[in-house]
C-alpha positions as CSV (number, residue, x, y, z in Angstrom):
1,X,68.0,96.1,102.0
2,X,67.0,98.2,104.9
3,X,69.1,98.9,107.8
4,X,66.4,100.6,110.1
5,X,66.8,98.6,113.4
6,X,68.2,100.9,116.2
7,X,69.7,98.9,119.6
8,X,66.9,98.8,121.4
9,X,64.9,96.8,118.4
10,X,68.1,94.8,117.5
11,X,68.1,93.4,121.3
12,X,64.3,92.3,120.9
13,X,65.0,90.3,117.7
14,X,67.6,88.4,119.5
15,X,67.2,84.7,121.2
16,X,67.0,84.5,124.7
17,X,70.6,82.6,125.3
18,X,72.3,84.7,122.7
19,X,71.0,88.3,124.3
20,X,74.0,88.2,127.2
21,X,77.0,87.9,124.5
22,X,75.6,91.3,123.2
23,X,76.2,93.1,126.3
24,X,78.8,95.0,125.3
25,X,76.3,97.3,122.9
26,X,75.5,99.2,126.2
27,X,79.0,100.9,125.4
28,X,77.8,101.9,121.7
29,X,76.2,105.4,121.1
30,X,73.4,105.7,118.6
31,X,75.5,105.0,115.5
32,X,73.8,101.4,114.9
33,X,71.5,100.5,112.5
34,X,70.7,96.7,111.7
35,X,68.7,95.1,108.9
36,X,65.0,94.7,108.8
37,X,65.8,90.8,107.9
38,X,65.4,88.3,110.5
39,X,68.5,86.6,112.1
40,X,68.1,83.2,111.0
41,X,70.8,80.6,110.8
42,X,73.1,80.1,107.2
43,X,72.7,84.0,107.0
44,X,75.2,87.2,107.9
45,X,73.0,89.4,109.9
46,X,74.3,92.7,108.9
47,X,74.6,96.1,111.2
48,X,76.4,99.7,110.3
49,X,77.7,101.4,112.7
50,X,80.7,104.0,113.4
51,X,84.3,103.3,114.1
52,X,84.3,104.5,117.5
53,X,81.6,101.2,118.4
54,X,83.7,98.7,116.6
55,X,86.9,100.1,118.9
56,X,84.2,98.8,121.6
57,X,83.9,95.0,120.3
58,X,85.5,92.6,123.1
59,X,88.4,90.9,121.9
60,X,86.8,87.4,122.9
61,X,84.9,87.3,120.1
62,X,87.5,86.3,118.0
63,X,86.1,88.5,115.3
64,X,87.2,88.6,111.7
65,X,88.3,92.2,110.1
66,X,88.3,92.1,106.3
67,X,88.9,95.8,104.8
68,X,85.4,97.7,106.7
69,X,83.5,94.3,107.7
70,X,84.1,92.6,110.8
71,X,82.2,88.8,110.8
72,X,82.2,87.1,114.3
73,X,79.4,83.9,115.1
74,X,77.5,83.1,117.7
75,X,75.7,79.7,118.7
76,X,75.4,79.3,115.4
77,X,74.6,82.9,114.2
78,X,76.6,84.6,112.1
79,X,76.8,88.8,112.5
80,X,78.7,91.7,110.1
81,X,79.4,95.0,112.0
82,X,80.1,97.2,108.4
83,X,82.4,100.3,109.6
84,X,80.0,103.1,108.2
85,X,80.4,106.9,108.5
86,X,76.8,107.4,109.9
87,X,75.9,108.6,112.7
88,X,72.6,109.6,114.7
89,X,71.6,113.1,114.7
90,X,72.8,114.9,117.5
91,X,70.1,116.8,119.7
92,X,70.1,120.4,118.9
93,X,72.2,120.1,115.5
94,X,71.1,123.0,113.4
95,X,71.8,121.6,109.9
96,X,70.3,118.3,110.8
97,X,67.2,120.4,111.7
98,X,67.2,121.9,108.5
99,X,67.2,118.9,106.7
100,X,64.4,117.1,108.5
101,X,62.2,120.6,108.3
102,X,63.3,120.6,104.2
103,X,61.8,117.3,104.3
104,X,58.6,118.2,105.7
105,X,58.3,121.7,103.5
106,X,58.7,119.0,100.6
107,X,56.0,116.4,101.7
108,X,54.0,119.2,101.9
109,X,54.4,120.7,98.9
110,X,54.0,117.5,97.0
111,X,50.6,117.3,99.0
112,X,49.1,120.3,97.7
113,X,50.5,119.5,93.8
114,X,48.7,115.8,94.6
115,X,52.3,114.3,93.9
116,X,53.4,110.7,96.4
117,X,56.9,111.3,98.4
118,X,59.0,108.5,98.0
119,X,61.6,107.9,100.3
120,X,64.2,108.7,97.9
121,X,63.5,111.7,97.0
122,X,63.5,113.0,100.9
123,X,66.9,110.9,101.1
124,X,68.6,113.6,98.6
125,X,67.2,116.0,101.6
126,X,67.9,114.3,104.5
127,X,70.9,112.0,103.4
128,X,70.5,109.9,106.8
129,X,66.8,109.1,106.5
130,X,67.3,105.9,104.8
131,X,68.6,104.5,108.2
132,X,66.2,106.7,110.9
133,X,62.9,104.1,111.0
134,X,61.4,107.3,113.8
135,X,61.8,110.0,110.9
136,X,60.3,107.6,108.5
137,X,57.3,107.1,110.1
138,X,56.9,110.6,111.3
139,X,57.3,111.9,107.7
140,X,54.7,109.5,106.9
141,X,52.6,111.0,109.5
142,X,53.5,114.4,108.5
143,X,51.8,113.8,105.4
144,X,48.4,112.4,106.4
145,X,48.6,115.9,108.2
146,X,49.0,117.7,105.6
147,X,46.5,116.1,103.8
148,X,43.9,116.8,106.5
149,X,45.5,120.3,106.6
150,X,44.7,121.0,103.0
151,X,41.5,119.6,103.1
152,X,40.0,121.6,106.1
153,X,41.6,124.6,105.4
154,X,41.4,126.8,101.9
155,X,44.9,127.2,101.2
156,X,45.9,127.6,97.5
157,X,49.6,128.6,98.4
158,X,52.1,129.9,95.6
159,X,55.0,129.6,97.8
160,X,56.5,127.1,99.9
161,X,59.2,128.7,102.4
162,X,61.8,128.1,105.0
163,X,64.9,129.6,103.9
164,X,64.9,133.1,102.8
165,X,61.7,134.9,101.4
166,X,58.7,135.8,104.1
167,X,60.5,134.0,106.8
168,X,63.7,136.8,106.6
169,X,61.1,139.1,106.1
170,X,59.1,138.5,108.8
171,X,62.0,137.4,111.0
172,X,63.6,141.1,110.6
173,X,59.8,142.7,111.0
174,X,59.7,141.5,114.7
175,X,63.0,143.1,115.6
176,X,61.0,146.4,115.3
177,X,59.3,145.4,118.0
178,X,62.1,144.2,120.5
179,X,61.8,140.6,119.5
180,X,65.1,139.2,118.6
181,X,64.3,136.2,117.8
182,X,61.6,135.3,115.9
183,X,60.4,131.6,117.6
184,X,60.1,133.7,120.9
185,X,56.9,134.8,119.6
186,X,55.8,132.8,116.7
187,X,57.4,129.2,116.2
188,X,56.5,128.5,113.1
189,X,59.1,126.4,111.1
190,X,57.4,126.6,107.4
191,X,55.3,129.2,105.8
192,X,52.8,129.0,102.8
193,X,51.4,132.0,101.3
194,X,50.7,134.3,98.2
195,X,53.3,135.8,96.1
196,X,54.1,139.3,97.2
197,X,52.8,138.6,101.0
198,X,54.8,140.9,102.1
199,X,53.3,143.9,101.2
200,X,50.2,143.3,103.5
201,X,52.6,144.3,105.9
202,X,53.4,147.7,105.4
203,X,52.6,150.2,108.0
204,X,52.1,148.1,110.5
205,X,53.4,149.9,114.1
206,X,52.7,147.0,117.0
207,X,53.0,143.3,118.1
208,X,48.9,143.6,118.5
209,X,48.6,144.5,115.2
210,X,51.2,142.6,113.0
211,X,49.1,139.5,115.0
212,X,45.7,140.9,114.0
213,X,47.4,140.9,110.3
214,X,48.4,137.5,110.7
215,X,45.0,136.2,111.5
216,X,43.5,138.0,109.0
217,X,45.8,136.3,106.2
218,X,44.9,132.8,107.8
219,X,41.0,133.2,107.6
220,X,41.7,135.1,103.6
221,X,43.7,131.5,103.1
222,X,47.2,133.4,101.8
223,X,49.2,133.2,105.0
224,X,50.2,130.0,106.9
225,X,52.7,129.5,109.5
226,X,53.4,125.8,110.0
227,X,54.9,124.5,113.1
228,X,57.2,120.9,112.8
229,X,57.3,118.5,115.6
230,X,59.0,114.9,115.9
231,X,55.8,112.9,116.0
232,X,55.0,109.0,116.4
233,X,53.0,107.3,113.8
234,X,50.3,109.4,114.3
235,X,50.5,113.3,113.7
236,X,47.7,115.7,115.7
237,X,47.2,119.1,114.5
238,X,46.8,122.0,116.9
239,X,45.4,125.6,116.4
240,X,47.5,127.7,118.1
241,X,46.4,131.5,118.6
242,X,44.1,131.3,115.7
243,X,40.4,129.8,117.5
244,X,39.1,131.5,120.9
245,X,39.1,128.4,122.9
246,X,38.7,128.8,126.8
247,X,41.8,129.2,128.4
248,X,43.2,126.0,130.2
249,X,44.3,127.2,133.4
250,X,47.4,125.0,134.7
251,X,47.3,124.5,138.5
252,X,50.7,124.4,140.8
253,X,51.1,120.6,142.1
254,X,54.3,120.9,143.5
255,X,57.9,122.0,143.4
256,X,61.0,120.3,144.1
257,X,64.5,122.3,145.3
258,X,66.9,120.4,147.1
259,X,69.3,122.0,149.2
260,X,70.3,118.9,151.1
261,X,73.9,117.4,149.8
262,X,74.3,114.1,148.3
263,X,76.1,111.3,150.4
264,X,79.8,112.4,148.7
265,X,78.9,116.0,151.0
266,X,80.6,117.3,147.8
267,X,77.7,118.9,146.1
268,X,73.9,119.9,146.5
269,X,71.4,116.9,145.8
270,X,70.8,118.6,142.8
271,X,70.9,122.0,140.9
272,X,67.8,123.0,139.6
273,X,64.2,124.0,140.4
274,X,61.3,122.1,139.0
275,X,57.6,121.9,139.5
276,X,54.8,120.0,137.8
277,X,51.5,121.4,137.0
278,X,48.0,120.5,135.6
279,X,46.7,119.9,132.1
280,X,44.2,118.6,130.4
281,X,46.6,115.7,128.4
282,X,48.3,115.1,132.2
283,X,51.2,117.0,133.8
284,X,53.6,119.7,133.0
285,X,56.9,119.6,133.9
286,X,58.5,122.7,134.6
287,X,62.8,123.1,134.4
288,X,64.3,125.9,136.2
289,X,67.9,125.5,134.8
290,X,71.1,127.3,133.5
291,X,71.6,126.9,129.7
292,X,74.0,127.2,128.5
293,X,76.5,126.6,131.8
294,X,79.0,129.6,132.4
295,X,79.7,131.7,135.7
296,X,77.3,134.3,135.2
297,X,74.5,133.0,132.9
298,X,71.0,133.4,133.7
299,X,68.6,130.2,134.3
300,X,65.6,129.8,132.3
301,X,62.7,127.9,132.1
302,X,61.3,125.5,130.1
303,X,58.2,123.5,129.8
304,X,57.5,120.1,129.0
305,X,54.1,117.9,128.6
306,X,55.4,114.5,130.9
307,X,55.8,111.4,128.7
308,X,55.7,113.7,125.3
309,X,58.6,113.7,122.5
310,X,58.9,117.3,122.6
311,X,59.1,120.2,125.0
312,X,56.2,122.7,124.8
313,X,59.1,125.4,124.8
314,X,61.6,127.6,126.6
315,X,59.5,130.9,128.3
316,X,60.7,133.8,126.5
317,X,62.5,135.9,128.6
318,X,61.1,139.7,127.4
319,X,57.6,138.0,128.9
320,X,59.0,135.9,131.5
321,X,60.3,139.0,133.5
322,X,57.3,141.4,132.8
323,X,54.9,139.0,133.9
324,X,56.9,138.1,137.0
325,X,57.8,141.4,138.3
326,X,54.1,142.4,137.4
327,X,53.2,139.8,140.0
328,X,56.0,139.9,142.5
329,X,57.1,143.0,142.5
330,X,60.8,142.3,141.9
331,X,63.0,141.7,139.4
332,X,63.7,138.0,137.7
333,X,66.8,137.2,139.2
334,X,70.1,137.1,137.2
335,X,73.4,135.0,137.5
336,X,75.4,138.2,138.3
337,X,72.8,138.7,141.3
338,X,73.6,136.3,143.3
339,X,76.7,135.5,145.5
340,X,79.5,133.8,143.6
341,X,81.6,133.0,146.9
342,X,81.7,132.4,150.3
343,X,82.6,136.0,151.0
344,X,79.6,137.3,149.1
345,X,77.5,134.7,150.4
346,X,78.4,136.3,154.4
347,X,77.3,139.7,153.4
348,X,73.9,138.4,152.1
349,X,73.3,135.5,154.7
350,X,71.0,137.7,156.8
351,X,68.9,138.3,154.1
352,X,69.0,135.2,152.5
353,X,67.5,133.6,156.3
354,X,64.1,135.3,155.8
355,X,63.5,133.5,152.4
356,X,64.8,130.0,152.6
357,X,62.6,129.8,155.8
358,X,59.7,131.2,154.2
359,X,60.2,128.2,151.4
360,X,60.9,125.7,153.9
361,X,57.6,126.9,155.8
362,X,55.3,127.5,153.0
363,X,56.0,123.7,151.7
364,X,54.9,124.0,147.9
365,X,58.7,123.5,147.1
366,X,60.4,120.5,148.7
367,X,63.9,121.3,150.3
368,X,64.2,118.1,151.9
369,X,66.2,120.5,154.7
370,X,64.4,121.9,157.7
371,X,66.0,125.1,159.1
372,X,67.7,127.6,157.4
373,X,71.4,126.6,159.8
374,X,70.9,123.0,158.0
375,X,71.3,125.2,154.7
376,X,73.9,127.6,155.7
377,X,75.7,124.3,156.9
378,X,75.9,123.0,153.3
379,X,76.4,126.1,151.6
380,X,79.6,126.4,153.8
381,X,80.6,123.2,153.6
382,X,80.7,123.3,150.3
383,X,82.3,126.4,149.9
384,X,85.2,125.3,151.8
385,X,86.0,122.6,149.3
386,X,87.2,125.1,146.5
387,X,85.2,123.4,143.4
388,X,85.6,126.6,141.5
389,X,83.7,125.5,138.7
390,X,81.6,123.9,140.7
391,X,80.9,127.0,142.5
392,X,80.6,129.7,139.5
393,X,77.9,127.0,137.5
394,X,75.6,124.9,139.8
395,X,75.2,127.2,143.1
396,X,74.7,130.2,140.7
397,X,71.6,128.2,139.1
398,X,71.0,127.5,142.7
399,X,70.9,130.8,144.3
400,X,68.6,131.9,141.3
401,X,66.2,129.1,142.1
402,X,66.2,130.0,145.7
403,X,65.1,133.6,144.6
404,X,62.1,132.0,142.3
405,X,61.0,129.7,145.0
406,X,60.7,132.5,147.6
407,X,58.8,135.3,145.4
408,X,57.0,131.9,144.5
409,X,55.9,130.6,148.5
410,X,54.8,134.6,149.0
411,X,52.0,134.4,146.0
412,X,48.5,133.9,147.2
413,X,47.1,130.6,145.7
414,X,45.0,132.6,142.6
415,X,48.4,134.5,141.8
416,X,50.6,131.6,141.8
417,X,48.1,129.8,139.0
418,X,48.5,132.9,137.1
419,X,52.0,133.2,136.9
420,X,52.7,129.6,136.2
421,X,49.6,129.7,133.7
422,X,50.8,132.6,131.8
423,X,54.6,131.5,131.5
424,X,53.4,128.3,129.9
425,X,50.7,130.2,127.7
426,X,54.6,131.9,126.4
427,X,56.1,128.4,126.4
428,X,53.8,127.1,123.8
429,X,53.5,130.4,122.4
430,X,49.6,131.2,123.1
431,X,47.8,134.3,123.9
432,X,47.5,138.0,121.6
433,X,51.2,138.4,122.5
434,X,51.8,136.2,119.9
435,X,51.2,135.0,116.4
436,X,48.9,132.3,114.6
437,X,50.0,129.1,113.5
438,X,48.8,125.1,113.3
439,X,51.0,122.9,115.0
440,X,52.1,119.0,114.0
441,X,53.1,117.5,116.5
């Protein structure tokens, strides 16, 4: 028995007149997973979920508790929640990462040993996978990649790695060239290669180099850097920094900082800056944001393909700044730059005048405001209401975006597209700043 159903699917498998009295699973997180059987009458329809959900079950459905199961009908249709200690994977969770990237190094291994995965041999990975349908059928399109992988490619490798081996090695070898962390300038999440790799390494003095290295150990087939995305059913494969394919230049469309307040007068209509641009699968989405949120933290921006599962990437900071100040001649703003108060925001108000207007009259970036007093206005308004945290978190990602958005309106056209261009070249890790890898996504 399978219990792969999430909410969504659950819902769908429901009768029309029965749909309503499930209302209450809008309250229940992602801890649910119901059987592949259908719900027929004469027969429990079974679901797991966590303790917190069952808390969540309305009293009026007279329900049953015996030890872990609770049995309720209805019209007709009888339904088990079973108390389990699952739970979905949490965005950002580090071992559950681990596990799911385990799983892949695995399926891959078996590929090149021409060995089948079975499900339960990933499950002694991954001890959730028996109840996450996505992961299933993204494993299973993992391994028609790596199938195509091993075919196009002439890779004999010795040595399967994520943990330890030439990802420390090569993880520590970056340092040496102010690179602290290592998916800054080469994401990959697995490595194949030859035994005793490594030494092809020595003596190498520069980021252009060690790169040049890289791609020399790809074309010999010892070296690959493999790079794990969530995919659907069906995996693509990317080269990334390994052909010379023409550069995809990504046009600005437009930007979007409010500095209008939402009807409460409490707060700004919203925090961050954002602005879409071209590409050849659609439209970028560009997030100018503070991450994590703390008084003096610095905003950073990420970039995401619209309607994909997964973000091209943060913009590495190191060649976020270089490439900005190269082209605006001032420094990336930080979250100790800007004014944390209303007394720091007086001293600067003068200057600040100049640069809102020059947003508000340039009209790339919408401000939905239309003279600077409007803005000055809020920013008082606000002020005056002593949100302290309110003040040291979302108007210091604010004041930051306001700095972007005015180096931003002063770029010629042709400048603009290359700043914009070049921070999402860094996003998804492309140009000779940084290493060669294929990419599943």
């Amino acid at each position: 028995m399978g219990y792969l159903v999430n909410k969504k699917d659950f819902i769908k498998k429901l009768p029309a007149n029965v749909k309503v009295k499930f209302k209450f699973l809008d309250k229940f997180d992602e801890s649910f997973f119901g059987e592949e059987n259908i719900i027929k009458k004469g027969k429990i329809y079974s679901i797991k979920t966590s303790e917190d959900n069952v808390k969540k079950i309305p009293k009026d459905l007279n329900a049953k508790v015996s030890g872990k199961n609770i049995d309720f009908i209805i019209d007709g249709l009888k339904f088990r929640f079973i108390i389990s200690g699952k739970r979905a994977a949490r965005k950002g969770d580090a071992k559950t990462t681990e596990y799911q990237e385990l799983c892949s190094l695995k399926i891959c291994e078996n590929v090149y040993n021409n060995k089948s995965t079975e499900l339960t041999q990933l499950a002694e990975i991954y001890k959730d996978l028996p109840e996450l349908k996505d992961w299933q059928e993204s494993f299973q399109a993992q391994e028609k990649a790596f199938k195509i992988i091993k075919q196009k490619y002439n890779f004999k490798p010795q040595v399967f790695n994520r943990n330890g081996g030439f990802m420390d090695f090569i993880t520590k070898l970056v340092k040496k060239f102010g690179i602290s962390q290592k998916d800054s300038w080469d994401p990959a999440d697995i490595w194949l290669y030859d035994k005793g790799i490594e030494k092809e390494f020595d003596n190498i003095e520069s980021i252009y180099e060690l790169n040049s290295k890289l791609l020399e150990l790809f074309y010999a087939g010892k070296l690959l850097g493999i790079s794990l995305k969530k995919t659907g059913k069906i995996a693509k494969i990317e080269e990334v920094n390994i052909t010379s394919k023409s550069k995809i230049t990504n046009s600005f469309i437009s930007g979007k900082l409010l500095l209008d307040l939402k009807p409460n007068k409490k707060e700004f209509s919203n925090d961050e800056l954002s602005f879409d641009l071209t590409h050849p699968e659609g439209v970028i989405n560009a997030q100018v944001r503070m991450y994590p949120k703390s008084p003096n933290s610095n905003v950073q921006i990420s970039y995401k393909l619209k309607g994909g599962k997964a973000e091209f990437g943060k913009v590495s900071s190191v060649f976020r700044n270089k490439i900005y100040e190269t082209l605006t001649g001032s420094k990336f703003p930080t979250g100790k730059s800007v004014p944390h108060n209303l007394e720091q925001y007086n001293k600067i108000k003068n200057k600040l005048k100049p640069k809102i207007e020059k947003i508000i009259s340039k009209g790339i970036i919408t401000t939905n405001i239309k003279t600077f007093d409007e803005f000055d206005k809020n920013i008082t308004s606000i002020y005056n209401l002593n949100n302290e945290k309110y003040h040291q978190i979302e108007l210091v990602t604010k004041f930051q975006g306001i700095e972007l958005a005015y180096e931003m309106s002063k770029l010629k056209d042709n400048e603009l597209t290359e700043l914009v261009t070049k921070w999402s070249y860094i996003s998804q890790k492309k140009g000779n700043m940084f290493g060669c890898f294929l990419k599943i996504y």
